[in-house]
C-alpha positions in Angstrom: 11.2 -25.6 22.0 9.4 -27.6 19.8 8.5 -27.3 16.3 4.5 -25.8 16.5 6.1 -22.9 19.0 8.8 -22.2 16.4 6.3 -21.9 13.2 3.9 -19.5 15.3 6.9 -17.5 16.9 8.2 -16.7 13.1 4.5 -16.1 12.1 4.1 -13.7 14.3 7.1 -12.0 13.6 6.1 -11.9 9.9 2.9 -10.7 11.1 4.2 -8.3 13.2 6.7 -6.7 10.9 3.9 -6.9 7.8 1.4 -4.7 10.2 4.3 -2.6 10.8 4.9 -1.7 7.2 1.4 -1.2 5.9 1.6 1.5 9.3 4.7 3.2 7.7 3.6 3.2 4.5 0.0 4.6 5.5 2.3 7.8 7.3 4.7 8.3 4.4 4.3 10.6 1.6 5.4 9.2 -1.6 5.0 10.9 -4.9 1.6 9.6 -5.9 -1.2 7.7 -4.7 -0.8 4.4 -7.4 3.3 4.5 -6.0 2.0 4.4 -2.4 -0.2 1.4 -3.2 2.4 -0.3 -4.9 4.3 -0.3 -1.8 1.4 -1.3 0.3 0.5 -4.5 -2.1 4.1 -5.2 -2.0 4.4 -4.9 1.7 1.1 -7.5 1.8 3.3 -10.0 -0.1 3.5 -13.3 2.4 7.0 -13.5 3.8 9.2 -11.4 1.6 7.4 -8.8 0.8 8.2 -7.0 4.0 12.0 -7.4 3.1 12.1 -6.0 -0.5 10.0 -2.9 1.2 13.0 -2.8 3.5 15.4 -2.9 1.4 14.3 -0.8 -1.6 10.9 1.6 0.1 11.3 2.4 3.0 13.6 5.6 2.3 11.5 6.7 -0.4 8.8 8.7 0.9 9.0 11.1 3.5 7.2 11.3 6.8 3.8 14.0 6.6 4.9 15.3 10.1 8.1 16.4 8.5 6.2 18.1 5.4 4.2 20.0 7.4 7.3 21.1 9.6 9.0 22.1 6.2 5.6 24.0 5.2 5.5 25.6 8.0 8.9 27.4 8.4 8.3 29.2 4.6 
C-alpha cells in the first residue's frame, strides 16, 4: 500500500467517525441546548475531537426515543 492510500484511508475514517458523532449528538438529549453544542463543536475538532467525545460525551445524554418511551409508560 503506499503512502497517498494510507493518508485518505485514515481521512476517511476521521471523516467517517466525525459524521457519525455530530449524528449522535444531533439524537441525544442532553440537559441544555448551549451543552449539546458544546459537544457538537467539540466533535468538529480535526482528529481528536471525535476521541474526547468518546471518551467523556458520549454517555451523557440520553437517546429521544428512550424519553419518549419513559413519557409514555406514566
Amino acid at each position: 500500500m503506499n503512502t497517498v492510500t494510507t493518508i485518505v484511508g485514515i481521512g476517511l475514517l476521521f471523516y467517517i467517525l466525525t459524521c457519525w458523532a455530530v449524528i449522535d449528538i444531533a439524537y441525544k438529549d442532553f440537559s441544555s441546548l448551549p451543552v449539546k453544542a458544546a459537544w457538537g463543536f467539540t466533535a468538529l475538532v480535526p482528529f481528536i475531537g471525535v476521541f474526547i467525545y468518546l471518551i467523556f460525551g458520549y454517555r451523557k445524554g440520553t437517546r429521544r426515543g428512550k424519553i419518549e418511551e419513559s413519557e409514555n409508560k406514566v
